[in-house]
C-alpha positions in Angstrom: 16.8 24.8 -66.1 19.0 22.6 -63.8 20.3 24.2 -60.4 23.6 23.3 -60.1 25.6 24.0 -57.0 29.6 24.2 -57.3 32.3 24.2 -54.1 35.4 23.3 -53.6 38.2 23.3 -50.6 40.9 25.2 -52.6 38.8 28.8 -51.9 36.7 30.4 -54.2 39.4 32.5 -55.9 40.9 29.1 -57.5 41.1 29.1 -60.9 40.1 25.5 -60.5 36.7 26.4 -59.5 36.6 29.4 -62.3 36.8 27.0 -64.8 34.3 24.5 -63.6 31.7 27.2 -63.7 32.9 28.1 -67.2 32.5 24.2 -68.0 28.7 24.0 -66.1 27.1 27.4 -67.0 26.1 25.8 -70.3 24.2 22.9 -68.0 22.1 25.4 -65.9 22.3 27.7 -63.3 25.4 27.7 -61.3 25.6 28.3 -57.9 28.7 28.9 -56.1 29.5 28.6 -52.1 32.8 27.6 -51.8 35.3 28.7 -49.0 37.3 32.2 -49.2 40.5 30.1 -48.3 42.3 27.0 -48.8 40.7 24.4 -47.1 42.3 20.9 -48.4 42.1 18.0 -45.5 39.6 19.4 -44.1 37.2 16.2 -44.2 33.8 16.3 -43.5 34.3 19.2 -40.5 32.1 21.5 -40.1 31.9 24.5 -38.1 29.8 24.9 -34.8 31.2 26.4 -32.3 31.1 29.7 -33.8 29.4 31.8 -36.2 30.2 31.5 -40.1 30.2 34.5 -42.1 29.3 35.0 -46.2 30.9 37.0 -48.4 29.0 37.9 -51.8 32.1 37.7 -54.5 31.5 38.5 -58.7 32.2 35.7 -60.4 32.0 35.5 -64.3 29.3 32.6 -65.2 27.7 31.7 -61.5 24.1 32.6 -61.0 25.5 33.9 -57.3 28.5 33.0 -55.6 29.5 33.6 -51.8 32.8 32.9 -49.9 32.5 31.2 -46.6 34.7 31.5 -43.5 34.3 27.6 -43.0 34.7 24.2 -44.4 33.6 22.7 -47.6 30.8 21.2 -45.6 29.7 24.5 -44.3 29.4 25.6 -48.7 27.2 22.7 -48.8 24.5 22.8 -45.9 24.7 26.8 -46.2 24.0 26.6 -49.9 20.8 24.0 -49.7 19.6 26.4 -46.5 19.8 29.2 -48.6 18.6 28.3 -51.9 17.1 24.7 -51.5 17.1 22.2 -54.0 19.9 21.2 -56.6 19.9 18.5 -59.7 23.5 18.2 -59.2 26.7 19.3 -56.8 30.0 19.4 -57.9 32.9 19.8 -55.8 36.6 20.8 -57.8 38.3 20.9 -59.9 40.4 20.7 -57.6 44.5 21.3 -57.8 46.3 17.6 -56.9 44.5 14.3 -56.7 41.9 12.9 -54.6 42.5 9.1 -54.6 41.6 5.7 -52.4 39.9 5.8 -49.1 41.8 8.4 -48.1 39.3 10.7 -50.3 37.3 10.7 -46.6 40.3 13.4 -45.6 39.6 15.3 -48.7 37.8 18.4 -48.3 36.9 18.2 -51.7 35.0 14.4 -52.0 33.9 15.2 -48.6 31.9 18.2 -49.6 30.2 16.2 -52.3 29.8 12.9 -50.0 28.1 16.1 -48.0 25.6 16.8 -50.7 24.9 12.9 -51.4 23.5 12.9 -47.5 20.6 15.3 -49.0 20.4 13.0 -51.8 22.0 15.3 -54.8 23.3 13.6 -57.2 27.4 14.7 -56.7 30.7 14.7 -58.3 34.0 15.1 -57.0 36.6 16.0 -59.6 40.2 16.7 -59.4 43.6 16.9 -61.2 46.8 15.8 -61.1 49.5 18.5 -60.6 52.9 19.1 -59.3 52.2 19.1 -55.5 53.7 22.6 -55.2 50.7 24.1 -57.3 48.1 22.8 -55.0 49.5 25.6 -52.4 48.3 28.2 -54.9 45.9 29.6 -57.0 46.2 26.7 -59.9 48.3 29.9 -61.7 49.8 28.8 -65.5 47.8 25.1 -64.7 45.4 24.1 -68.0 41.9 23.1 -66.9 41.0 22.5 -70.1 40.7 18.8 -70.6 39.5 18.4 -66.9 37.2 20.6 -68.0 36.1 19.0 -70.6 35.3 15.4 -68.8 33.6 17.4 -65.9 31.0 18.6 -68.5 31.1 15.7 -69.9 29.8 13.6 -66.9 28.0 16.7 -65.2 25.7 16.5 -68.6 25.1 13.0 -68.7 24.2 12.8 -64.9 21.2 15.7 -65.7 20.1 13.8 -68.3 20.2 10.3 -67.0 20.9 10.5 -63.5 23.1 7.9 -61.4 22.9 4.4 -61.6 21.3 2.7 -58.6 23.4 2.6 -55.4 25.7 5.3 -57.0 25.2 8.2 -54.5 28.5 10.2 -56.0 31.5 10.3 -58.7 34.8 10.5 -57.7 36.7 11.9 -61.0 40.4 12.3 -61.3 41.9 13.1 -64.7 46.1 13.0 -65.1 47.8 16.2 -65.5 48.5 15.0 -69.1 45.2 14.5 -70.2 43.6 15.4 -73.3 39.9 15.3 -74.7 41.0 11.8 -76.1 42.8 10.6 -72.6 40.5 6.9 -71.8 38.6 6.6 -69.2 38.4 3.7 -66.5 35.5 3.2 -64.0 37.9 2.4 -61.1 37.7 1.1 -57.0 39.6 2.7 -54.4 42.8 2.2 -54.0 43.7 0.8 -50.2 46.0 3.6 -49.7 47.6 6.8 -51.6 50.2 7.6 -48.2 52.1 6.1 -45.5 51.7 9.3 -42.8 54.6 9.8 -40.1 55.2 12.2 -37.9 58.4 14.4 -38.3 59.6 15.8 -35.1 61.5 19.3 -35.5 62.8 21.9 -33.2 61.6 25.3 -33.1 64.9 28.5 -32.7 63.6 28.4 -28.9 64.4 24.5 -28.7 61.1 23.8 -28.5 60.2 20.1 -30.1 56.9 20.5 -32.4 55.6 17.9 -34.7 54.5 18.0 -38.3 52.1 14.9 -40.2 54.0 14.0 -43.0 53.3 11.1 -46.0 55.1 9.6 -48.3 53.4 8.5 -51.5 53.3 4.9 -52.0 54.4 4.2 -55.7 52.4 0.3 -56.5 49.0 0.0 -57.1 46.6 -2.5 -57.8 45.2 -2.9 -61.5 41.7 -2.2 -61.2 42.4 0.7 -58.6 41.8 4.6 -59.0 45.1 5.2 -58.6 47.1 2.4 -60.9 44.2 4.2 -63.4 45.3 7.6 -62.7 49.4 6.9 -62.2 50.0 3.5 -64.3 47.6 3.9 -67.5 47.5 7.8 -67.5 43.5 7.2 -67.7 40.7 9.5 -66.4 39.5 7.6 -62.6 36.0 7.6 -62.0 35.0 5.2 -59.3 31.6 5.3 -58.0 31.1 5.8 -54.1 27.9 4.8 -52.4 28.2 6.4 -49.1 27.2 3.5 -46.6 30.1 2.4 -45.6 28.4 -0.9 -43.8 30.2 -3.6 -44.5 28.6 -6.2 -46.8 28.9 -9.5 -44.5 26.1 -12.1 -43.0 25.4 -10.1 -40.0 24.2 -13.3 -38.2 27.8 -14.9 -38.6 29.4 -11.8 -37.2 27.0 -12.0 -34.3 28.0 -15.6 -33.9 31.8 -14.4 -34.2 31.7 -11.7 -31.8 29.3 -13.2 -29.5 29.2 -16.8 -29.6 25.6 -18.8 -29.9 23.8 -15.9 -27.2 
């Protein structure tokens, strides 16, 4: 039976991540090593200047399932120190999108970017929601058809595996979606945010500073998020993660260093 590990960066008491091990348990064993709190934004930090801790936790469906102090990328390397080998990692459902290059902030496509380093097969899903739910628990949010497409590509991954030069999936379904919503294989968007910084005072006087980003609102067609925002269709755009830059290295050479 397929080993399938499942994390997250909401915590492991999301409902989110409940009801992708509902959605997997039917594709093999689940396991599940996923942080005890919210860690969104988190990237691809891990944790090594102190100890992590692991907390077993009951959870209806997984095979085993800890909590972690640490990041999504701690779930990941503790999980394939612990119990080796998986077919497949997923990483979600996570509460709010993950789209354009900014998914490299995500704690959520970082943990599965994490997993495609140790060459498992990964996918990164996440769904749209009013941004004050993705503070939560994902309470009174309906999983269902996000659900539905995470089986849906978790199955035909185990059977068929990823296309060559396809290291992971990075999956965003509208918060409208059904089981008939379309999807669209998708390329990053450029951008998802314009970040600032928003200087406040503090009752002592104190100046302190908080990042803040507003949401740009025009996409290009073709993009994860003119799929996801513009045609209301299910994103999956497929990351390979070397990032080197397809150019003739010999005319870079000449541009950054003349004829020596």
């Amino acid at each position: 039976m397929p080993r399938i590990l499942l994390t997250n960066d909401d915590g492991i008491y999301s409902n989110g991540i409940r009801a992708a091990v509902k959605a997997l348990n039917e594709l093999g064993e689940v396991y599940l090593v996923a942080p005890l709190f919210q860690r969104s934004a988190s990237g691809r930090a891990m944790t090594l200047h102190r100890p992590i801790r692991a907390k077993r936790v009951d959870v209806p469906g997984a095979k085993i399932a800890y909590g972690i102090d640490g990041t999504p990328t701690d779930c990941v390397i503790f999980a394939l120190a612990r119990f080796g080998e998986f077919d497949l990692t997923v990483s979600g459902i996570n509460l709010g999108e993950n789209l354009s290059t900014e998914i490299t902030v995500s704690g959520t496509a970082s943990a599965a970017i994490e997993a495609a380093t140790h060459d498992v097969p990964s996918i990164a899903i996440s769904l749209e929601v009013d941004w004050k739910k993705t503070l939560g628990e994902g309470e009174g949010v309906d999983f269902s058809a996000s659900a539905h497409f995470l089986k849906r590509i978790a199955g035909a991954i185990l059977e068929k595996g990823l296309p060559e030069g396809v290291d992971m999936l990075n999956v965003n379904v509208p918060s409208d979606a059904t089981r008939e919503t379309g999807i669209a294989i998708t390329r990053l968007a450029r951008k998802r945010y314009c970040p600032t910084v928003e200087e406040r005072i503090d009752p002592k006087g104190n100046p302190y500073y908080w990042i803040v980003g507003k949401l740009l609102e025009e996409f290009e067609p073709g993009t994860d998020a003119y799929a996801l925002k513009v045609e209301r269709k299910v994103s999956v755009t497929p990351i390979n993660i070397d990032m080197t830059a397809r150019v003739d290295f010999e005319e870079l050479k000449n541009v950054l260093f003349g004829d020596t």
